[in-house]
C-alpha positions as CSV (number, residue, x, y, z in Angstrom):
1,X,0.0,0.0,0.0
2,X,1.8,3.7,-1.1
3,X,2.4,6.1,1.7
4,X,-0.4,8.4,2.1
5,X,1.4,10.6,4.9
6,X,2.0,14.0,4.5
7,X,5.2,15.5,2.4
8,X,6.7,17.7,4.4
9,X,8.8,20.4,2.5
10,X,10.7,23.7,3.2
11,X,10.3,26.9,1.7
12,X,12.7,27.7,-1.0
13,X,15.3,30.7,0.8
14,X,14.0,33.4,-1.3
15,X,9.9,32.3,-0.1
16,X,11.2,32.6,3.1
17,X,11.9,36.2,3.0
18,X,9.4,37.4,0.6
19,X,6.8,35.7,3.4
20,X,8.8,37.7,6.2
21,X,8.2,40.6,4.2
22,X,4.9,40.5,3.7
23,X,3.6,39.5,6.8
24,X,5.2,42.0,8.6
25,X,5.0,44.9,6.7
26,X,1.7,44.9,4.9
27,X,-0.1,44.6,7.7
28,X,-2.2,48.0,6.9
29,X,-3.0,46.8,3.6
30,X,-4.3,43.2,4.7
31,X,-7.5,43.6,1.9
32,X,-5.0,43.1,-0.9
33,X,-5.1,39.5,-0.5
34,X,-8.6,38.6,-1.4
35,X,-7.6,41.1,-4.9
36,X,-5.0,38.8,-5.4
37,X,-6.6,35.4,-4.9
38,X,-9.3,36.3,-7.2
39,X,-7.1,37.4,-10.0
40,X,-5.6,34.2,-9.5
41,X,-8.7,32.5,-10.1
42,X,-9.3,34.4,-12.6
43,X,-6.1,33.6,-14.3
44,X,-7.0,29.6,-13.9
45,X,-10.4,29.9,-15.4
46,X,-9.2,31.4,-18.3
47,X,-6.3,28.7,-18.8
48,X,-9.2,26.5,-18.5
49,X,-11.2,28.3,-21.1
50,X,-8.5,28.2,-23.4
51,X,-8.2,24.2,-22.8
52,X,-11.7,23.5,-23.9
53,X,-11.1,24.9,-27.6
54,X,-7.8,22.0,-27.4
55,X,-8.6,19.8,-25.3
56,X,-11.6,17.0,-25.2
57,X,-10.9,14.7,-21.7
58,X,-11.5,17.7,-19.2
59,X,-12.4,17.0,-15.8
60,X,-15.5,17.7,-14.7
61,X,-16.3,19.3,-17.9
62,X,-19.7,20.5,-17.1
63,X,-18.8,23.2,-14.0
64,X,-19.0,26.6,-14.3
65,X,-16.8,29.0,-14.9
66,X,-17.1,30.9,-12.1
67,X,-15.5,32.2,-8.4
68,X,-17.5,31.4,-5.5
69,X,-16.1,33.0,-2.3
70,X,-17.7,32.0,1.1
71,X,-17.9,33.6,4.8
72,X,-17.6,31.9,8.2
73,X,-17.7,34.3,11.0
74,X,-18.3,31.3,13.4
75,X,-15.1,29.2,11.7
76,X,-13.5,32.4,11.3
77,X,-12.6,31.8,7.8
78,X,-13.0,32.7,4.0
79,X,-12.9,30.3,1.3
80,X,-12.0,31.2,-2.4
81,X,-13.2,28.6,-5.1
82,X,-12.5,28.7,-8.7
83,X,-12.9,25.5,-11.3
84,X,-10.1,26.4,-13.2
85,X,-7.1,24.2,-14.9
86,X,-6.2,23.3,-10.9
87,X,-2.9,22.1,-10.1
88,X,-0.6,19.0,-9.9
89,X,2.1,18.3,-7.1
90,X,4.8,19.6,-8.5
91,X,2.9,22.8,-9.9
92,X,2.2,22.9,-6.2
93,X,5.6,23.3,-5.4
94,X,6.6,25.0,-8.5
95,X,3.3,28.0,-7.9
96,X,3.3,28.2,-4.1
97,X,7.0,27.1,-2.6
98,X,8.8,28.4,-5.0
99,X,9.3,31.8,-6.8
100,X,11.0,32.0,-9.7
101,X,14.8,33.2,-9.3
102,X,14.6,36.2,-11.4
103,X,10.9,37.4,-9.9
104,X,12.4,36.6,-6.2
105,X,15.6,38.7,-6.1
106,X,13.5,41.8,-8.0
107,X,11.1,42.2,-5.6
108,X,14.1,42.1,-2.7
109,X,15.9,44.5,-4.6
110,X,12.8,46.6,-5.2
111,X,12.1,46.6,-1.4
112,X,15.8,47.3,-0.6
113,X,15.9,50.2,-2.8
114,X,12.5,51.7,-2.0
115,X,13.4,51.2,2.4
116,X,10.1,49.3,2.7
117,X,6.9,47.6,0.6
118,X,3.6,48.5,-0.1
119,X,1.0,46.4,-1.3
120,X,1.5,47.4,-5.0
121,X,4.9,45.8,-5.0
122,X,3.1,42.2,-4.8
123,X,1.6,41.6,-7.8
124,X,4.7,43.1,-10.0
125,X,6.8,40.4,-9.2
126,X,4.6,37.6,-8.7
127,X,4.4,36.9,-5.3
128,X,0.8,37.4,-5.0
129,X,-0.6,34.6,-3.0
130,X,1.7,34.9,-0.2
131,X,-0.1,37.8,0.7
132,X,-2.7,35.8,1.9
133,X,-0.6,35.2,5.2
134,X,-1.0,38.8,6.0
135,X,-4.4,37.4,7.0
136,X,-4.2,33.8,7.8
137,X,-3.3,32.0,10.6
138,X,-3.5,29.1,8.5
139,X,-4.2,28.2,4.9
140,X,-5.0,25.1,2.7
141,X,-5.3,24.7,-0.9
142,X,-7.3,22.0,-2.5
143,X,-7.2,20.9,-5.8
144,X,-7.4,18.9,-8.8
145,X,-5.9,19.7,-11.9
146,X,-8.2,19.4,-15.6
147,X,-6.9,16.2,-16.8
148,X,-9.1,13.1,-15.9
149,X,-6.4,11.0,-14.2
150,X,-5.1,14.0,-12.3
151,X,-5.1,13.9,-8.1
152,X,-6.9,15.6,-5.8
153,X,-4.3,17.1,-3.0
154,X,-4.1,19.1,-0.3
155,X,-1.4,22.1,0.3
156,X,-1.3,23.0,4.1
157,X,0.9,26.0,5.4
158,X,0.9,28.3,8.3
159,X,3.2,30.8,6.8
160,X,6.2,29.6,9.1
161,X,9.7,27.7,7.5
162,X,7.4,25.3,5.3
163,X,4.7,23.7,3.9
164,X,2.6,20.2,3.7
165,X,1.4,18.0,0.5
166,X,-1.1,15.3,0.8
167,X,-3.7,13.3,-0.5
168,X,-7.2,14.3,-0.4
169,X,-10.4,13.0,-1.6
170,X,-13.5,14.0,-3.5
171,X,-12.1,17.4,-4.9
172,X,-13.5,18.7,-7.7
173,X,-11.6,20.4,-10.7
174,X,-10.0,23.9,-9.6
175,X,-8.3,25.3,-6.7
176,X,-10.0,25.9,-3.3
177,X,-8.5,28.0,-0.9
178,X,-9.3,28.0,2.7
179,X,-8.0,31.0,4.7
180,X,-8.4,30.6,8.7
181,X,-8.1,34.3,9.7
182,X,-5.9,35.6,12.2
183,X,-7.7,37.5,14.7
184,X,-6.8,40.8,13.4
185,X,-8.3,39.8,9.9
186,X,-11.3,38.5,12.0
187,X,-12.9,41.3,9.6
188,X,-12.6,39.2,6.2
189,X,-15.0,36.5,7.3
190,X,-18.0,38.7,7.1
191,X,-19.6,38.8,4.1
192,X,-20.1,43.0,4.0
193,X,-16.6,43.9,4.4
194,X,-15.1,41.0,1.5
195,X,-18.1,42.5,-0.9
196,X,-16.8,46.1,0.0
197,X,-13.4,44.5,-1.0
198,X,-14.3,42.9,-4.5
199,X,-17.0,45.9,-5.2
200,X,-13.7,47.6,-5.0
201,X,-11.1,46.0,-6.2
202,X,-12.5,42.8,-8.5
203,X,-16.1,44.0,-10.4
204,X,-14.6,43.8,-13.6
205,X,-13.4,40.4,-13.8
206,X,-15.2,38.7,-16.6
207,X,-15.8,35.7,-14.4
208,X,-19.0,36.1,-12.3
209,X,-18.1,36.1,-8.7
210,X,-20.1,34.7,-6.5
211,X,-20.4,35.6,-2.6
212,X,-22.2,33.4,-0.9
213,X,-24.6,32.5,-3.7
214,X,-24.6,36.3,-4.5
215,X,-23.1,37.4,-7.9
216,X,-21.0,40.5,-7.0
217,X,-19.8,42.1,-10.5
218,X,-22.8,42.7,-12.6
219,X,-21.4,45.7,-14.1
220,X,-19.9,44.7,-17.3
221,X,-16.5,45.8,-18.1
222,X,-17.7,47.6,-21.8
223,X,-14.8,49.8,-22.2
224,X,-13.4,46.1,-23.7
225,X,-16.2,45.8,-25.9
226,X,-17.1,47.3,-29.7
227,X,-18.4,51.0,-29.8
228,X,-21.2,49.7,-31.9
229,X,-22.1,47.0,-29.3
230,X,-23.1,50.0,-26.7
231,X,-26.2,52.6,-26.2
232,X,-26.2,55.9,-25.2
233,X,-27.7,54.1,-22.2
234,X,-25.4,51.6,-21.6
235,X,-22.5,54.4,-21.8
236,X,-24.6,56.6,-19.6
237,X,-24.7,53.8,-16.8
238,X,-21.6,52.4,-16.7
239,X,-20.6,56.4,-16.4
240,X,-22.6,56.6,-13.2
241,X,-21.5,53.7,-11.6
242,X,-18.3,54.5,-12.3
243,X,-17.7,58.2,-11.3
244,X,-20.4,57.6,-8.7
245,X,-22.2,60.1,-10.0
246,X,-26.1,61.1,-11.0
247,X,-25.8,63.4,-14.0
248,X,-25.3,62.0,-17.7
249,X,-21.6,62.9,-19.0
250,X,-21.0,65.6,-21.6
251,X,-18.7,63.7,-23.7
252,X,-17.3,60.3,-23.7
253,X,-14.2,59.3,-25.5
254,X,-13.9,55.2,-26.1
255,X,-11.0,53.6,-28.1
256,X,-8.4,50.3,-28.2
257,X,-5.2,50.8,-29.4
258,X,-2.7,48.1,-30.0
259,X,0.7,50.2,-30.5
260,X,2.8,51.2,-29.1
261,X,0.7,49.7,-26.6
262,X,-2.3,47.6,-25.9
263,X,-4.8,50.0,-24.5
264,X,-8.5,50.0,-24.0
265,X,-9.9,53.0,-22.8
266,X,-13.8,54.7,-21.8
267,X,-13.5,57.8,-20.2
268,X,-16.2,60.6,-19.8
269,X,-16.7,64.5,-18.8
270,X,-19.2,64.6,-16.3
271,X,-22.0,67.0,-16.8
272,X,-21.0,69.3,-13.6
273,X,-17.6,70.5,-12.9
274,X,-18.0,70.7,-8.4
275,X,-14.3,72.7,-8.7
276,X,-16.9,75.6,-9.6
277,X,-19.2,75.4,-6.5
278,X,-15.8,75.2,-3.9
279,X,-15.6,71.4,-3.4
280,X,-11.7,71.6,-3.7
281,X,-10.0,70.3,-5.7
282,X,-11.1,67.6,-8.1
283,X,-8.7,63.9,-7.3
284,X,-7.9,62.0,-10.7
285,X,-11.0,60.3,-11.7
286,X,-9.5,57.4,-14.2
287,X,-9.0,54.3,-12.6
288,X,-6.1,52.3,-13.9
289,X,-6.7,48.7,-14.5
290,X,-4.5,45.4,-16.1
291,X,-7.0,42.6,-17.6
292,X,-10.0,44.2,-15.8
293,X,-8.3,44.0,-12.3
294,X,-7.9,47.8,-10.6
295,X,-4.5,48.5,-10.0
296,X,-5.1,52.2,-8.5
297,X,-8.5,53.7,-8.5
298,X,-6.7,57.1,-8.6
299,X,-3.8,57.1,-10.0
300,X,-1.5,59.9,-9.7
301,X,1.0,60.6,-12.7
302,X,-1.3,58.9,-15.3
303,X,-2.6,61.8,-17.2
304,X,-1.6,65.5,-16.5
305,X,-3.2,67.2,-13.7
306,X,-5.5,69.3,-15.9
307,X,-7.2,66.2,-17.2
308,X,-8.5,65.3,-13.4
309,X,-12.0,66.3,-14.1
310,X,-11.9,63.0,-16.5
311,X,-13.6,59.6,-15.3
312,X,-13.6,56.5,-16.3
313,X,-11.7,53.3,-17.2
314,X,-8.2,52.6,-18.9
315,X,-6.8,49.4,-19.1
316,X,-3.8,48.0,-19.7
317,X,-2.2,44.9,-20.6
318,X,1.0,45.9,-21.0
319,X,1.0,47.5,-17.6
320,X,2.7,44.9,-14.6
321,X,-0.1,44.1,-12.1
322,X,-0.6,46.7,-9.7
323,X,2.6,48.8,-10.5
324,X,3.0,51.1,-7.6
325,X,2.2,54.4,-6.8
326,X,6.1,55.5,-6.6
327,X,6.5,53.8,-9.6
328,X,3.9,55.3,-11.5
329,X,5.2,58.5,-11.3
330,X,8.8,57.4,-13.6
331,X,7.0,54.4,-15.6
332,X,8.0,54.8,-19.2
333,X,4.6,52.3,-20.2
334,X,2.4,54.8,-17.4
335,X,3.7,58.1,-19.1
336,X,3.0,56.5,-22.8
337,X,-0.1,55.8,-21.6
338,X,-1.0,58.9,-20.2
339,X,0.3,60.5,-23.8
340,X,-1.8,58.5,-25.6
341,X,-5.4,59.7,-24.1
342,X,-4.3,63.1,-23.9
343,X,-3.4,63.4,-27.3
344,X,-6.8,61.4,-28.3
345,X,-9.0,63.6,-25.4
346,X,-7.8,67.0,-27.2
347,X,-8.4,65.7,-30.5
348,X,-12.0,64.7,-29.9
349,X,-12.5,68.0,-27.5
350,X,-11.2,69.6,-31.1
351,X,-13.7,67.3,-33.4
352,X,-16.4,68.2,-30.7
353,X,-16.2,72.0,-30.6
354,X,-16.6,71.7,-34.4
355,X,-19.9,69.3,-35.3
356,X,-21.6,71.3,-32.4
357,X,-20.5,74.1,-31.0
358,X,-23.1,75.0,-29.0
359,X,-22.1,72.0,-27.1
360,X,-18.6,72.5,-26.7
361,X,-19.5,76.2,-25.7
362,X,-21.7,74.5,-23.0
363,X,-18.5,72.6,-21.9
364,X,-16.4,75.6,-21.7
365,X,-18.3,77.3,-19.9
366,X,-18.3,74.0,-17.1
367,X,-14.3,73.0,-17.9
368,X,-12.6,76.3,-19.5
369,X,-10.1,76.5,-16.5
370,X,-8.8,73.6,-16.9
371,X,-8.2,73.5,-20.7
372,X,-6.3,77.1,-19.9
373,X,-4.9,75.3,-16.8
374,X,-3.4,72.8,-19.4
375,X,-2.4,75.7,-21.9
376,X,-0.1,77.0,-18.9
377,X,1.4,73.9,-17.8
378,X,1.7,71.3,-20.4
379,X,4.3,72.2,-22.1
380,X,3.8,68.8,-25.0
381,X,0.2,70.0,-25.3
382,X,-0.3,73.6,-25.1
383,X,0.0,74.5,-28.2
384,X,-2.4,72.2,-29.6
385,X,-4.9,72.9,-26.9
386,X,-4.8,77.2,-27.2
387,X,-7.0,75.3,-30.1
388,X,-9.7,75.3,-28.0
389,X,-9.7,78.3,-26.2
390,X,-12.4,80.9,-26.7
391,X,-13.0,84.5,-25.8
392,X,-15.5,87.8,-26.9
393,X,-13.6,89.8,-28.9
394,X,-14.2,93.4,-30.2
395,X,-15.0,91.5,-33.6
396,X,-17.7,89.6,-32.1
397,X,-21.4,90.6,-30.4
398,X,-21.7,90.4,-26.5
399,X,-21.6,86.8,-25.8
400,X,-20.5,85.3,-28.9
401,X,-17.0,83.4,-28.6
402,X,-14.3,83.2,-31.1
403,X,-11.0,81.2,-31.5
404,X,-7.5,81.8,-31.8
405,X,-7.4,80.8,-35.4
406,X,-10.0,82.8,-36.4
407,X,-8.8,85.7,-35.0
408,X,-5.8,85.0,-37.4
409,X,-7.3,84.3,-40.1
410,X,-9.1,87.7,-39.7
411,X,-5.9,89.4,-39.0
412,X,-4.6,92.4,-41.4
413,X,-1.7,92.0,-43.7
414,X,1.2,92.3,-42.4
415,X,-0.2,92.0,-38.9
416,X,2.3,90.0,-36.7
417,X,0.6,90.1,-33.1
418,X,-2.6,89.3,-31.5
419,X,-4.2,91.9,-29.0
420,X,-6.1,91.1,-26.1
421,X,-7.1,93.1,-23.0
422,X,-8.2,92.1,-19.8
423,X,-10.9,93.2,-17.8
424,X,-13.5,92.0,-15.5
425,X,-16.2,92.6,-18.2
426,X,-16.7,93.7,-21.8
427,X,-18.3,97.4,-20.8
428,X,-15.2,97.9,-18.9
429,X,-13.0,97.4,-21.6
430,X,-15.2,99.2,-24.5
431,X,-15.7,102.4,-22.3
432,X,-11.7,102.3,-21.4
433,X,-9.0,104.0,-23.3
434,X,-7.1,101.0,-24.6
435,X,-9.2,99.9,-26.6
436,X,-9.4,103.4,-28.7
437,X,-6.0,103.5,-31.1
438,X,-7.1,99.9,-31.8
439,X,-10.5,100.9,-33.2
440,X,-9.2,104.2,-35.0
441,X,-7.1,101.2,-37.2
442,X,-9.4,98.5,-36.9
443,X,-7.4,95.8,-35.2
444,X,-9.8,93.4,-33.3
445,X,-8.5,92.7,-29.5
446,X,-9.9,89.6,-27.8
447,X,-11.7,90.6,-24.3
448,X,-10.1,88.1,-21.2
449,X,-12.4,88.6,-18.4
450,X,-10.9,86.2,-15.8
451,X,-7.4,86.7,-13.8
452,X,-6.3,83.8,-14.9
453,X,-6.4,84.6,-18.6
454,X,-3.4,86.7,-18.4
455,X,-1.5,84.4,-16.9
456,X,-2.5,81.7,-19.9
457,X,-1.9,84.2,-22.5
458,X,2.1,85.3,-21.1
459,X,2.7,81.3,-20.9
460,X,1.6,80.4,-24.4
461,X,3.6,83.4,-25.6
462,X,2.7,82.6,-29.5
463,X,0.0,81.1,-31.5
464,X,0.3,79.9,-35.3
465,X,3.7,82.1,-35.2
466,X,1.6,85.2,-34.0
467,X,3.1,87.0,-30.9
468,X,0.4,87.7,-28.3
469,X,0.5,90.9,-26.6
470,X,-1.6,92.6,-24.5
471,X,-2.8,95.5,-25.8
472,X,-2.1,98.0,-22.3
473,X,1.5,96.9,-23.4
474,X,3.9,100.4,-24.0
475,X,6.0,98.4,-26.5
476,X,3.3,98.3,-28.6
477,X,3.4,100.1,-32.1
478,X,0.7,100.4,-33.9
479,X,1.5,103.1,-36.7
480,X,-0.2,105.0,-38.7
481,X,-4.2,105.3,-38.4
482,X,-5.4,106.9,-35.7
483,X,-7.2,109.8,-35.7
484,X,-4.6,113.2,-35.5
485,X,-5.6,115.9,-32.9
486,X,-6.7,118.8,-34.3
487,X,-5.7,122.3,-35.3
488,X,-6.3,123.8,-31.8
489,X,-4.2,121.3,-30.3
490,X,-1.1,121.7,-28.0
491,X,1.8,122.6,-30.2
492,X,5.0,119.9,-30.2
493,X,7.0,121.7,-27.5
494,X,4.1,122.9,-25.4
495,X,2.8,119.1,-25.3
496,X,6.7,118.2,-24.5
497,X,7.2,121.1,-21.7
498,X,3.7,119.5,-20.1
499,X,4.8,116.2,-20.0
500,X,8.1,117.3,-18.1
501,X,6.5,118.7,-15.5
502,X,3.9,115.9,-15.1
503,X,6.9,113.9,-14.9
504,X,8.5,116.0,-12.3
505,X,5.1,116.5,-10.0
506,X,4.2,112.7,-10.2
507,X,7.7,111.6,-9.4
508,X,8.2,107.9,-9.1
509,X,5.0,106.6,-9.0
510,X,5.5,106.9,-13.3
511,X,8.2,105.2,-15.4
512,X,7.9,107.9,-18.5
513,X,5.5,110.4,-19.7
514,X,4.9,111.1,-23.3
515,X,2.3,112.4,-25.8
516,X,0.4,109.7,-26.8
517,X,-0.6,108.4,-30.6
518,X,-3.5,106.0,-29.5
519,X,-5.9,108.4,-27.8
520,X,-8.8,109.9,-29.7
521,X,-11.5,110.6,-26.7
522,X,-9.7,110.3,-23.3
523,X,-7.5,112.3,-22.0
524,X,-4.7,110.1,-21.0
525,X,-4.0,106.2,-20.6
526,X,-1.9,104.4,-18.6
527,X,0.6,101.8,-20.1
528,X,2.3,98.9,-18.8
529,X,6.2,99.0,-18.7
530,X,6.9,95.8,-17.6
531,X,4.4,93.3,-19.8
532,X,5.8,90.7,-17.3
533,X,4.2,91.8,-14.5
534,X,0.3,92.4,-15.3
535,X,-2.2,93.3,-13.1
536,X,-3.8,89.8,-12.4
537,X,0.0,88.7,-11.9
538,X,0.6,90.9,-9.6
539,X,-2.4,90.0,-7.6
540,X,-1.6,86.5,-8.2
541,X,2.0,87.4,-6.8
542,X,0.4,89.1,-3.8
543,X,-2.1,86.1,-2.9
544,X,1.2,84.0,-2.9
545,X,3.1,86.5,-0.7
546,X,1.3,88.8,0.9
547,X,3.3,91.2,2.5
548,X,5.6,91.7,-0.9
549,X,6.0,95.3,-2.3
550,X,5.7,94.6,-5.9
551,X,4.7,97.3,-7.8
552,X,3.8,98.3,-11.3
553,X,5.9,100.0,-13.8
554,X,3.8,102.3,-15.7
555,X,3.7,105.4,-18.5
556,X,1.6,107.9,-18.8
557,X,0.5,109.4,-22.4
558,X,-1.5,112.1,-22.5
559,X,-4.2,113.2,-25.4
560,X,-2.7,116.7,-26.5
561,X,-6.0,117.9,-28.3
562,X,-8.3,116.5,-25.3
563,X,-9.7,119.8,-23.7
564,X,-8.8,118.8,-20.3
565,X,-5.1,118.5,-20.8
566,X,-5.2,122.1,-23.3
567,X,-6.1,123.6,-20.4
568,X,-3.3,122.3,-17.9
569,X,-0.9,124.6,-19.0
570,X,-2.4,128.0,-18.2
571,X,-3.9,126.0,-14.9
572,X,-0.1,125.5,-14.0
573,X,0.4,129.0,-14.5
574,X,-2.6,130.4,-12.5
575,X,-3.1,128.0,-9.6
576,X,-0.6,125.6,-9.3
577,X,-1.6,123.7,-6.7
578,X,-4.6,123.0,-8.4
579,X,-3.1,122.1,-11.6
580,X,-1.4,119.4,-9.3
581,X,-4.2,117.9,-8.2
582,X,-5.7,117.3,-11.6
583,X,-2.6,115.5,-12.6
584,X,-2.7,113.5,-9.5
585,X,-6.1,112.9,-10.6
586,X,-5.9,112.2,-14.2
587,X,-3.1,109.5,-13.5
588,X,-5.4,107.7,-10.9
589,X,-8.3,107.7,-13.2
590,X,-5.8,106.1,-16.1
591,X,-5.4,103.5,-13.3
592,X,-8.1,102.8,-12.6
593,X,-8.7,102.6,-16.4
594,X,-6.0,99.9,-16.1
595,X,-6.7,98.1,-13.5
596,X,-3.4,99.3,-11.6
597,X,-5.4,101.2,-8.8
598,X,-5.6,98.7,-5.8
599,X,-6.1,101.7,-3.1
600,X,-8.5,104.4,-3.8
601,X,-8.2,106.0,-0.5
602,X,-6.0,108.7,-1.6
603,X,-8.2,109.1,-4.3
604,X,-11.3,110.0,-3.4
605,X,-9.3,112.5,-0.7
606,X,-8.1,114.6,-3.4
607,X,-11.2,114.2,-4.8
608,X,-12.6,116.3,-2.3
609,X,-10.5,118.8,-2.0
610,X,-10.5,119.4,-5.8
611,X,-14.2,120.0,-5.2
612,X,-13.5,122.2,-2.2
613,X,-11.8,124.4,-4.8
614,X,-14.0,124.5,-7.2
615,X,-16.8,125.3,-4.4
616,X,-15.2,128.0,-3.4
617,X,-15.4,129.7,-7.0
């Protein structure tokens, strides 16, 4: 009669500190395990699946291909089924005591070089089941492998130097694993907290899972199916389930690619952007996945930060199971990854925007900070993206939008810049003196009403080899075409004796004054010196450090056939003091016609004693 002991045998060297690992320092992350064993089923139904297009004596050829999962809270256990391709004794020994030289001394390296482990580390170098002793007290594996004379056998280990092989009876094909829970894990024997678990980690697996008779991933994984196979509806749910939200998306984008990788990707703008009503900020919304297993739900790295409104699905292939959060950040396959959906997310925002506008306009309105967010800060991509900016422009009615191309292609010959102006709204702008030499020679100046738009427009620097310059900019020359003052205007050196003393009475608080050639209705306009430093960068500058002195560098030009700066002179020579005042005055006023004037207090002062004097006449 054979012996039907048990075979007693030792851990290979490397198991042994791989389990040491493990077990000691993953015990914060002890969920991972029940991931793990599932994609291992997983795995073994799917060998199996392969078998029966091959194969014809299969054992047990009429179970399901399924995972059933059961809870004990009295035994204290979980069990993990699967009727896959099972195992034999020595792939016993080959799967579970051994680890494969190359896979072994990686993952020690990688947990030598990184000073510790975390969970994501387990999977990359195929060491997954062990982390089932981060739970387990005790486990045993029962199985029978697909061929008809196979064995059925039991695998028995604690976790400690080694591991027991025996005989068992009545097994059916597959792999059963029984985990006894350590008291700490008590958790994973109730049948709530392992759904939580597989809700989490596992409802993609194309393999129904069953908890205790209940099948747990009913939501298909259709970002691996046709575009032609899914409704609006279908899209529309999976959306909701995904991003956990209750409004239907604005635009999905759905694709495979096969090089340079093997991606399939379903990801969707959600209908509301919650950045806009002071939630914070948004966390990345795409959840990474490899064969329909979630590797990181939020994965930090894979697309560019602008893109964190997104959500949805991308899978990978290519990608090693569960690379880790560290790694992500300087993973060549992550960062082509992330490249690819960027590239294909502007492209369909650009394809969008131009079979219905009226619905891109509808998602600018929602997302438009963080496409200029993405102009500013993605250096591969901003170019391409300024593509779909859009702003009012003095070309355009109140309320109609207009691109950067178009401006260009409405651009005057020989016209090598594109003028915009900022301002908190479009009366602002058109009752301001800016916008005047710019009308006198019809040039067309795009309106930027928020802070940020300044910002996005000094960062892109040029579009479609068109210099973009702010039109408050002194640098700026414009030529010929503005309207000349007239006949009873200040003579040359009058207008130049009357800037010299402005000059003189307004001291530093003005880099230069001159007679200006844009003004045909104001008296005088205020220009910026320094284009770097704007007026929503300063305040951007300020917000960042408040108690900095940064102030403006600005020129004063003054309209030499406006009435108010005719008169100046012979004011100067009657009443000086109050000709002061008026140039004090008229400089704040171009200021505040800037939008330099952060302080009016001083202001309205002189205000009143201008009117004081004029009372007292």
């Amino acid at each position: 009669m054979a012996d039907q002991s048990p075979k007693k045998h030792e851990f290979q060297a490397e198991v042994k500190q791989v389990l040491d690992i493990v077990i000691h320092s993953l015990y914060t992350d002890k969920q991972v395990f029940i991931r793990e064993l599932v994609s291992n089923a997983s795995d073994a139904l799917e060998k199996l699946r392969y078998l029966q297009l091959t194969e014809k004596d299969i054992y047990d050829e009429s179970l399901p291909l399924e995972i059933n999962i059961r809870t004990d809270d009295k035994e204290n256990t979980v069990t993990i089924e699967d009727h896959g391709v099972g195992m034999t004794e020595e792939e016993l020994v080959e799967n579970l005591g051994t680890i494969a030289h190359s896979g072994s001394k990686a993952f020690l390296r990688a947990v030598e070089e990184s000073g510790g482990v975390s969970e994501n580390l387990i999977g990359q170098f195929g060491v997954g089941f062990y982390s089932v002793f981060m739970a387990a007290e005790s486990v045993e594996v029962c199985t029978h492998n697909w061929e008809k004379d196979g064995k059925s056998l039991l695998w028995k280990s604690d976790g400690g130097g080694g591991y027991e092989i025996e005989a068992a009876r009545g097994e059916r094909r597959g792999t059963k694993i029984i985990v006894r829970l350590k008291e700490d894990a008590k958790e994973f024997s109730d049948a709530e907290r392992v759904k939580e678990v597989l809700t989490q980690y596992s409802s993609f697996v194309q393999f129904p899972i069953m908890l205790n008779g209940e099948q747990i991933n009913k939501i298909q994984p259709i970002w691996m199916r046709s575009r032609g196979e899914i409704s609006d509806e279908e899209y529309n749910e999976f959306y909701k389930f995904q991003a956990d939200a209750f409004d239907d998306p604005l635009f999905r984008l759905h694709f495979s690619s096969e090089a340079p990788l093997e991606i399939n990707a379903l990801v969707f703008v959600p209908g509301e952007n919650p950045e806009r009503w002071g939630f914070g900020k948004t966390d990345p919304g795409v959840s990474l996945y490899c064969k329909k297993i979630l590797i990181d739900s939020k994965p930090e790295g894979l697309l560019p930060d602008w893109l964190r409104f997104l959500k949805g699905v991308v899978d990978s292939p290519d990608l090693p199971l569960n690379i880790s959060r560290e790694t992500m950040q300087d993973s060549a396959l992550a960062k082509k990854i992330g490249q690819v959906i960027t590239g294909r997310f502007i492209k369909m925002l650009e394809d969008e925007s131009k079979k219905d506008p009226g619905k891109y306009e509808e998602f600018y309105k929602q997302f438009a900070i963080y496409v200029k967010e993405g102009v500013a800060s993605d250096f591969k991509n901003g170019a391409q993206l300024a593509k779909l900016l859009r702003f009012e422009s003095s070309a355009t009615e109140k309320g109609a939008l207009t691109t950067l191309d178009d401006y260009v292609s409405r651009m005057k010959e020989g016209q090598d810049e594109v003028y915009y102006l900022y301002s908190p709204g479009r009366d602002m702008i058109e009752a301001g003196p800016h916008l005047e030499a710019f009308r006198a020679r019809g040039l067309e100046v795009l309106y930027l009403y928020e802070p940020v738009d300044e910002f996005v427009m000094t960062s892109l620097g040029k579009f479609e080899g068109k210099t973009l310059v702010s039109a408050d900019n002194a640098d700026i020359e414009l030529g010929a075409g503005a309207a000349r003052p007239g006949e009873d205007a200040l003579a040359e050196a009058d207008a130049k004796d009357l800037c010299e003393w402005i000059k003189e009475t307004l001291g530093d608080s003005v880099n230069e004054v001159g007679v200006s050639g844009r003004l045909v209705d104001s008296p005088a306009i205020a220009l910026n010196a320094d284009k770097f430093m704007t007026p929503s960068m300063r305040r951007m500058m300020k917000a960042v450090k408040k108690d900095a002195d940064i102030k403006y560098s600005v020129n004063l030009e003054i309209n030499p056939g406006h009435k108010l700066i005719k008169n100046l002179p012979a004011l100067k020579g009657k009443d000086p003091e109050t000709a002061r005042l008026v140039v004090e005055q008229i400089f704040d006023n171009a200021l505040i016609a800037a939008g330099y004037l952060e302080d009016p207090r001083s202001m309205v002062d002189r205000l009143y004693r201008i009117l004081e004097r004029v009372a007292e006449k």
